[in-house]
ChimeraX commands (.cxc) that place a marker at each C-alpha (Angstrom):
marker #1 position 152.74,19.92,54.32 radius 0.5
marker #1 position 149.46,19.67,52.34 radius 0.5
marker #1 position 146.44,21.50,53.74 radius 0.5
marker #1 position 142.73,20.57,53.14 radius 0.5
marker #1 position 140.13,22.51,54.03 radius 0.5
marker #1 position 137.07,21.06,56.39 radius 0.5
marker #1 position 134.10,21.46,54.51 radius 0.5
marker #1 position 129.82,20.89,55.60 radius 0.5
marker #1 position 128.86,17.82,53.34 radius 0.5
marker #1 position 125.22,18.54,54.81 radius 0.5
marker #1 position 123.44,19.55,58.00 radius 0.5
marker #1 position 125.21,17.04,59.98 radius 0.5
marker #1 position 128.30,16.35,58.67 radius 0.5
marker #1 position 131.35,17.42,57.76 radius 0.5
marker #1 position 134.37,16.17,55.12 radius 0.5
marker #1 position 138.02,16.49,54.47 radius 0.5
marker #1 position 139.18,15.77,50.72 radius 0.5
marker #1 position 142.10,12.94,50.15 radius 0.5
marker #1 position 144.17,13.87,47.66 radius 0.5
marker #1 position 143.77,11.41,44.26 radius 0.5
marker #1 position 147.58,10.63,44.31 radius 0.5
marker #1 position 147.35,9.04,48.00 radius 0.5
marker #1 position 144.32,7.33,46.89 radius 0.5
marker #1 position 146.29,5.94,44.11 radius 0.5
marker #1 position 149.29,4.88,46.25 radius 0.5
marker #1 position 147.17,3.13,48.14 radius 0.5
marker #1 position 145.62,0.41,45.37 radius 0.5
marker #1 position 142.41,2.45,45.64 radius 0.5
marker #1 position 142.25,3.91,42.15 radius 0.5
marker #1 position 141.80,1.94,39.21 radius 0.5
marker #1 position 143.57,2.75,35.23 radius 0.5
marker #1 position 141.32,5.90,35.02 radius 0.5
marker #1 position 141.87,7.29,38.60 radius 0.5
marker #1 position 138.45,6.55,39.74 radius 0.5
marker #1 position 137.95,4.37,42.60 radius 0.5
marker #1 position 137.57,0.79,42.09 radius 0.5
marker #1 position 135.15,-0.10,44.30 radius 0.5
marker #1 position 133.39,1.17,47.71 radius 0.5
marker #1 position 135.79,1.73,50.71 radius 0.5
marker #1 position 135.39,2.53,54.11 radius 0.5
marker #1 position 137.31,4.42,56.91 radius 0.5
marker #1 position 137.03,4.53,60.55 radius 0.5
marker #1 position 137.83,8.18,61.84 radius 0.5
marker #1 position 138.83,7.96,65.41 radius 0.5
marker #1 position 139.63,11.21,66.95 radius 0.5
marker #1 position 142.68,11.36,68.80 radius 0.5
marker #1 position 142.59,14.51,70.93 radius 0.5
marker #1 position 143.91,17.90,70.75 radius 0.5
marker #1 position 142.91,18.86,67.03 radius 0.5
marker #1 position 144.36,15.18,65.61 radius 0.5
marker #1 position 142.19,12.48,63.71 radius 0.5
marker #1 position 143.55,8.90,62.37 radius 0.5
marker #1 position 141.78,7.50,59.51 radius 0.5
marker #1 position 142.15,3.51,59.11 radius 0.5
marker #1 position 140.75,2.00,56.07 radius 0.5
marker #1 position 138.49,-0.94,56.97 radius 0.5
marker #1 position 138.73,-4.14,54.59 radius 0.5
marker #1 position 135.17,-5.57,56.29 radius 0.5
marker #1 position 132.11,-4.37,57.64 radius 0.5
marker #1 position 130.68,-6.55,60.26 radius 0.5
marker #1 position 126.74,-6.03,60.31 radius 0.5
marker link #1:1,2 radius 0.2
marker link #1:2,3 radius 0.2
marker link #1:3,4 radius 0.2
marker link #1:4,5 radius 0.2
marker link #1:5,6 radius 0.2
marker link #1:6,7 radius 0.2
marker link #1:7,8 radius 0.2
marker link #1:8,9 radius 0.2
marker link #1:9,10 radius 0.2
marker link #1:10,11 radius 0.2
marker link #1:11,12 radius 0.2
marker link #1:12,13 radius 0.2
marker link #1:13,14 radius 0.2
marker link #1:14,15 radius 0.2
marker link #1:15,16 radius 0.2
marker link #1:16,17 radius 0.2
marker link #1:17,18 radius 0.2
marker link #1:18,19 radius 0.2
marker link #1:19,20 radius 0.2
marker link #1:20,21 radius 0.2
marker link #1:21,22 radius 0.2
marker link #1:22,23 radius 0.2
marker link #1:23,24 radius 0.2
marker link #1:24,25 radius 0.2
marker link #1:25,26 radius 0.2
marker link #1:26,27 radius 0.2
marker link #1:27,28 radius 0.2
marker link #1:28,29 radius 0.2
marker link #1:29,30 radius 0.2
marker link #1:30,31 radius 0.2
marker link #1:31,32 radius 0.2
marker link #1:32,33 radius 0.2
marker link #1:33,34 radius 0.2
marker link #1:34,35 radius 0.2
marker link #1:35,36 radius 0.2
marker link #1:36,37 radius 0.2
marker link #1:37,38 radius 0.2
marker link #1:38,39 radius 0.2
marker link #1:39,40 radius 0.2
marker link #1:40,41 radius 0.2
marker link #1:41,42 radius 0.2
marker link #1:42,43 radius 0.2
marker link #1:43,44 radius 0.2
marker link #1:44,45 radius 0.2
marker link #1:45,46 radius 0.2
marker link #1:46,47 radius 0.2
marker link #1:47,48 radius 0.2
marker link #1:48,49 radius 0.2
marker link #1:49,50 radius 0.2
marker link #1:50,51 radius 0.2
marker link #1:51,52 radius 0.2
marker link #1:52,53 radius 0.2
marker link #1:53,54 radius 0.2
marker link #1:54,55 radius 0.2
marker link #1:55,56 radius 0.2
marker link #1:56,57 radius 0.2
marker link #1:57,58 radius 0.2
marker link #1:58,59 radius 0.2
marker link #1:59,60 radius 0.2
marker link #1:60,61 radius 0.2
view
């Protein structure tokens, strides 16, 4: 099991790292292992020290 470290992003926030080779099985890394375009994630947390992360295809505004 992988382990990421919570880091402060800035005075509000705070991030977890995903690692480039689950980003890349995915589809969300192009030749060059940079990401192809912007992508977006809603973190829902789930109680008792658990989060789940779902990619979101469309933003409604």
């Amino acid at each position: 099991m992988a382990l990421n470290k919570i880091r402060r992003l800035d005075r509000n926030s705070y991030g977890v790292t995903i690692p480039k080779d689950d980003l890349r099985i995915e589809g969300l890394l192009d030749g060059n292992g940079e990401l192809e375009e912007d992508h977006h994630v809603h973190i829902r947390y789930v109680g008792d020290g658990e989060w789940m992360l779902e990619r979101v295809e469309e933003i409604e505004t």
